[in-house]
C-alpha positions, -999 to 999 in steps of 0.1 A, spaced: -108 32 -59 -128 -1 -64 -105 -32 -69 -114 -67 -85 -86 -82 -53 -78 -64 -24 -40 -68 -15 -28 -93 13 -30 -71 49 5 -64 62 5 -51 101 0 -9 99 3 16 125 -9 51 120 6 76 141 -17 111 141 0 140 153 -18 174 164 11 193 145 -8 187 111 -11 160 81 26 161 77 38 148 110 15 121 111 39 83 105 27 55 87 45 25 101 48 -8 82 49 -41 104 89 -44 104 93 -6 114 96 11 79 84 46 85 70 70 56 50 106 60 22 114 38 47 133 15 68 102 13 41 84 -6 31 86 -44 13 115 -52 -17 99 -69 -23 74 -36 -18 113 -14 -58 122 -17 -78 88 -7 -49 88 21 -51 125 31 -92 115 34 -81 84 59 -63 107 84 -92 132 84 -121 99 88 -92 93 119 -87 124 133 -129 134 132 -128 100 152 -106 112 173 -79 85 168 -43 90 181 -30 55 169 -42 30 147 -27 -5 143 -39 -28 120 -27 -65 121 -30 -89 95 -55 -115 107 -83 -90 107 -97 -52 100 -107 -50 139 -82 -30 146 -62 -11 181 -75 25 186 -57 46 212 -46 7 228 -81 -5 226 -98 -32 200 -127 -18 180 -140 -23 151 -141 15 137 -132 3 102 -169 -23 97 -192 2 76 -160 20 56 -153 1 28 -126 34 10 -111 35 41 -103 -4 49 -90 -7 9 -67 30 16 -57 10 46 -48 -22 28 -29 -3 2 -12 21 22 2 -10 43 7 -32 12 32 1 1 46 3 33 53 -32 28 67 -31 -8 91 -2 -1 105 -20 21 113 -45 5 125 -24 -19 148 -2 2 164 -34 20 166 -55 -10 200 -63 -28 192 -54 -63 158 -81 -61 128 -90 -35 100 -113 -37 64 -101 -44 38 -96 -17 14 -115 -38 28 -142 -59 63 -145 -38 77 -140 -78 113 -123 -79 111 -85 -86 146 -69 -97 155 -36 -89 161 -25 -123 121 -43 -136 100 -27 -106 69 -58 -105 72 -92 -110 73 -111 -144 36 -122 -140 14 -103 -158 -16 -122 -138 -6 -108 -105 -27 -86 -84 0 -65 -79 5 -47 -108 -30 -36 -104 -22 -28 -71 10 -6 -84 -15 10 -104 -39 22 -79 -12 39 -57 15 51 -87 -7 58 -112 19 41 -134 5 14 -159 28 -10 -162 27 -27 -198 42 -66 -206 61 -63 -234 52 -88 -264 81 -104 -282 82 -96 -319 69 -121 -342 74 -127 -377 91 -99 -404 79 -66 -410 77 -65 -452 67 -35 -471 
């Protein structure tokens, strides 16, 4: 899961929970709240390997804030995340889709890109800039290409 950019950091908390995988809450900076089953299937594995890097470091709660990867474990700063480069870009993704969805869920039919601030509608999914970092980013957690559809030009004779 290599990426040419790594997405803007949005604040993350990661809430384990000793019931199992499915109890544990993902919470994006503005108090959006999504379970691993929530999330796109594709983006499930990589994250499904976080929470177990978490729970064999016995982590409780993780939160993330966007000025750095040092990050609160169990309410104190440490820098768990230094030699784990999978595990800091799951953790920029998962927040940078915590992040999107909400935008998405609160939106009134549009909401502005996490990357390039360009409008996305409802109805179009990603921005119009086929240069952003985001639709790569869509990619890695969908799985969903998404193509930019080139106007017709000139007559098709036979």
């Amino acid at each position: 899961m290599n990426t040419q950019h790594f997405p803007k950091l949005f604040p993350i908390t990661i809430r384990l929970d000793e019931d199992g995988i499915d109890w544990v809450h993902f919470v994006g900076g503005i108090g959006h709240v999504l379970t691993l089953r929530e999330l796109p299937e594709p983006f499930q594995p990589p994250v499904i390997e976080l929470i177990d890097f978490l729970q064999r470091q016995g982590v409780k709660t993780l939160k993330i804030l966007p000025s750095s990867l040092i990050c609160q474990i169990n309410g104190v700063h440490r820098n768990l995340l230094q030699d784990t480069p999978n595990i800091q870009e799951t953790l920029c993704l998962l927040a940078w889709w915590l992040e999107w969805s909400h935008r998405r869920v609160v939106s009134h039919g549009w909401w502005q890109c996490p990357e390039c601030a360009d409008h996305v509608t409802a109805r179009r999914g990603h921005c119009k800039n086929p240069e952003c970092p985001s639709w790569n980013i869509l990619f890695q957690i969908t799985g969903e290409s998404i193509l930019e559809l080139v106007p017709k030009t000139g007559t098709n004779a036979s």
